[in-house]
C-alpha positions as CSV (number, residue, x, y, z in Angstrom):
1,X,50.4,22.6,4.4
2,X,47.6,23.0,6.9
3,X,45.1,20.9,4.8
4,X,47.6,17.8,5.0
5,X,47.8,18.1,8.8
6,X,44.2,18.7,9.1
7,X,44.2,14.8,7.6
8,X,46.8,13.1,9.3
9,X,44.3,11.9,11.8
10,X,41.9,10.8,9.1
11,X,44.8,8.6,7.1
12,X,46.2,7.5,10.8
13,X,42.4,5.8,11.6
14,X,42.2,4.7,8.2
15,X,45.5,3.0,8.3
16,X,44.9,1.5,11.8
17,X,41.9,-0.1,10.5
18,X,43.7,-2.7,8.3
19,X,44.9,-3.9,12.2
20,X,41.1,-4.3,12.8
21,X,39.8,-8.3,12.6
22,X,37.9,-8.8,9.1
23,X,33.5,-9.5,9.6
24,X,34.6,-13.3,8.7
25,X,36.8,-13.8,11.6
26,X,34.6,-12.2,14.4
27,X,32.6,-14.5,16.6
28,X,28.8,-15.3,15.9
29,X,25.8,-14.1,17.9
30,X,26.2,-17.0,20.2
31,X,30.1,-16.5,21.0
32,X,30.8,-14.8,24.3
33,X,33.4,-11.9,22.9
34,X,33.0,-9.4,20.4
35,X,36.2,-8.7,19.0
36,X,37.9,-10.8,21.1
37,X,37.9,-8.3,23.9
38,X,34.0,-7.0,24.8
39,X,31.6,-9.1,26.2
40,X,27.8,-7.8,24.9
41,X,25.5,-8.0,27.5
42,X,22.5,-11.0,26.7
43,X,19.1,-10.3,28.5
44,X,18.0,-13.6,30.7
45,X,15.2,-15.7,28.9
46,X,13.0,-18.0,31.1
47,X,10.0,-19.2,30.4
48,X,8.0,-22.1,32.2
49,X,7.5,-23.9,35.3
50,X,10.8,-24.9,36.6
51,X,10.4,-28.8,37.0
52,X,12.9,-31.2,39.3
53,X,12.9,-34.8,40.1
54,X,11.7,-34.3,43.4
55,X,8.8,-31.9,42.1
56,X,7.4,-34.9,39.8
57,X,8.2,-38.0,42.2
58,X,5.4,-36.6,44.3
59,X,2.8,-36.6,41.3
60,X,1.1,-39.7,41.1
61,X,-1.3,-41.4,38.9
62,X,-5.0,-40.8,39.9
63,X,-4.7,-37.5,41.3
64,X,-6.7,-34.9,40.7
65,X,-6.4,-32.0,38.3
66,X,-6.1,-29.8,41.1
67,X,-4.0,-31.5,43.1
68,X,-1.4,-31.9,40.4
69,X,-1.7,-27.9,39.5
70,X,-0.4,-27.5,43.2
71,X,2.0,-29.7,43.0
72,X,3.3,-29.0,39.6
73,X,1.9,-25.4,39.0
74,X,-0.1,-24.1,36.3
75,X,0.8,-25.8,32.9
76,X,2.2,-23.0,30.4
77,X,0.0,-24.6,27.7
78,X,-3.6,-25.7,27.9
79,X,-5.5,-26.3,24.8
80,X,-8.9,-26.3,24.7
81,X,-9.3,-28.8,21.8
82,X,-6.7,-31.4,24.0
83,X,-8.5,-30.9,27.5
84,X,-6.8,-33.6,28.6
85,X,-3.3,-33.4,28.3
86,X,-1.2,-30.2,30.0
87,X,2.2,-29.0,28.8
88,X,4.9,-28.1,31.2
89,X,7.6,-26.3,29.0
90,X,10.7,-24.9,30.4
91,X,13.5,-23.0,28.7
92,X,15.9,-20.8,30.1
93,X,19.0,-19.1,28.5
94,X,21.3,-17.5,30.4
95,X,24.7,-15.6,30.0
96,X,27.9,-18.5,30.9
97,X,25.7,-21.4,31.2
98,X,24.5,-23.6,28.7
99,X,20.4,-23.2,27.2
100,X,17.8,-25.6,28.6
101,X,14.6,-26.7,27.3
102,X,12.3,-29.3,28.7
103,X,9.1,-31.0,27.9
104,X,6.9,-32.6,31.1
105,X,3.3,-34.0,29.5
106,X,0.4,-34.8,31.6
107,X,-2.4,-36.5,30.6
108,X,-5.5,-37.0,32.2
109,X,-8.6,-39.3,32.0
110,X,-11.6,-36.8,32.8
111,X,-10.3,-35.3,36.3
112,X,-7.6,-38.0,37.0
113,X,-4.1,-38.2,36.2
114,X,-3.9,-40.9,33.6
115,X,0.4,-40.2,32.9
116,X,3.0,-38.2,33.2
117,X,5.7,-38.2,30.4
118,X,8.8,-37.2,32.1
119,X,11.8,-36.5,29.9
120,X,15.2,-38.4,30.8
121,X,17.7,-35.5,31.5
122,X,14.8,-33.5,34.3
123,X,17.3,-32.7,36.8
124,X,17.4,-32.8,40.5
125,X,17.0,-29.9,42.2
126,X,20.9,-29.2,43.5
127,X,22.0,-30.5,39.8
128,X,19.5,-27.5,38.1
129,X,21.0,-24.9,40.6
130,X,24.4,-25.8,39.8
131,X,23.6,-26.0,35.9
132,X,22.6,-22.4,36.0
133,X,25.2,-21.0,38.6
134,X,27.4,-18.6,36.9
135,X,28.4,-17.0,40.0
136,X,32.6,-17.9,39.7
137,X,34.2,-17.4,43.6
138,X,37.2,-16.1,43.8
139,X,39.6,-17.0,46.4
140,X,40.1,-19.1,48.9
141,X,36.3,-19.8,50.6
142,X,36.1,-18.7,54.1
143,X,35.7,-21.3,56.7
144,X,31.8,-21.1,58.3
145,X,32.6,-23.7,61.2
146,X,35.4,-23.7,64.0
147,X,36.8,-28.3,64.4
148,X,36.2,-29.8,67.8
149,X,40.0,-28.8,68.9
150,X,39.1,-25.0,67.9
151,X,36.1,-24.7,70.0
152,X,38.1,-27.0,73.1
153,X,40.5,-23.9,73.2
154,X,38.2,-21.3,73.6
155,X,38.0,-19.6,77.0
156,X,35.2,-20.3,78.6
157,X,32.4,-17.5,78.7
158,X,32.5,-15.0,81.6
159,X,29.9,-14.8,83.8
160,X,28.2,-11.5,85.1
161,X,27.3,-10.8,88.8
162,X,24.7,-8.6,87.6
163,X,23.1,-11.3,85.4
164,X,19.4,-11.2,87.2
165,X,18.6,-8.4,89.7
166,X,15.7,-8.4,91.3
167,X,13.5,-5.8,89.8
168,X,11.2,-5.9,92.4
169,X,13.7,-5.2,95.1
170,X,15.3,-2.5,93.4
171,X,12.2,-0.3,91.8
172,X,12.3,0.5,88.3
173,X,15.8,-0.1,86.1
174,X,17.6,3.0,85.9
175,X,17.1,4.8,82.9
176,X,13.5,3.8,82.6
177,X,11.7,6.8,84.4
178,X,9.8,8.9,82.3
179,X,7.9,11.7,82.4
180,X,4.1,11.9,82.3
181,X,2.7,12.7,79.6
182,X,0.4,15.4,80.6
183,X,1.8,18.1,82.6
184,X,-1.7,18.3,85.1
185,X,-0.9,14.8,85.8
186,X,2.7,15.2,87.3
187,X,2.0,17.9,88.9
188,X,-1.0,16.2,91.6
189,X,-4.0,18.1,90.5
């Protein structure tokens, strides 16, 4: 009698499991739940200079390697066979938004910009923030400025008739005395 007891939990989990989805049905690595309920942590990939539309308007032909480097920042591939052409790649993958890749080619004569090979979907720079934003507020969003008929019924600020003494009149503010810092000093010898 006591061995069958001793398995009732054993033929209980093994019966439960048939309740279990089968390996076919779960999600793949890229789905956002594992059985249906858990959501597995996915580690934050970027890689790459971050590149807008205002970033690459102020690049212009002509300009110097330099010049484009501080504009643009250090290309994430530089070969030394291809001297002249720099690669700006840009990927990120992050958890609730969609993965991004982009390509940005410059190509220079000797020390001067020759082109700049921009690909067609390089965002602005509020249209990237908002393509990566995952944040999701909740709520009702609190109100950060008071209408012209909201400030009109304020009361007007008080004013106080101790605003400006005259510290010269007066002597030192009260609370402002201190001690010296030597006793032989306060004592006159």
């Amino acid at each position: 009698m006591r061995p069958l007891l001793a398995s009732l939990p054993l033929i209980a989990l093994l019966g439960g499991c048939s309740l279990m989805p089968s390996w076919a049905s779960l999600p793949s690595v890229t789905g956002d739940k594992v059985l249906g309920v858990l959501t597995p942590y996915r580690v934050e990939v970027v890689q790459g200079n971050v590149l807008t539309k205002e970033m690459v308007a102020r690049v212009k032909p002509g300009m110097p390697k330099a010049q484009v480097r501080d504009l643009l920042g250090s290309p994430l591939l530089t070969d030394i066979f291809h001297e002249a052409r720099w690669d700006y790649v840009f990927t990120i993958r992050r958890q609730g938004a969609q993965p991004q890749q982009r390509l940005v080619v410059a190509e220079f004569d000797g020390d001067r910009l020759k082109a700049l090979t921009v690909p067609d979907d390089l965002p602005a720079e509020n249209d990237f923030v908002a393509a990566i934003n995952t944040f999701k507020p909740s709520g009702k969003q609190p109100k950060l400025e008071l209408s012209e008929a909201e400030r009109e019924a304020l009361p007007p600020p008080k004013r106080s008739a101790e605003a400006a003494p005259t510290a010269a009149a007066e002597g030192p503010a009260p609370g402002r005395i201190y001690p010296p810092l030597d006793a032989k000093l306060g004592s006159g010898s």
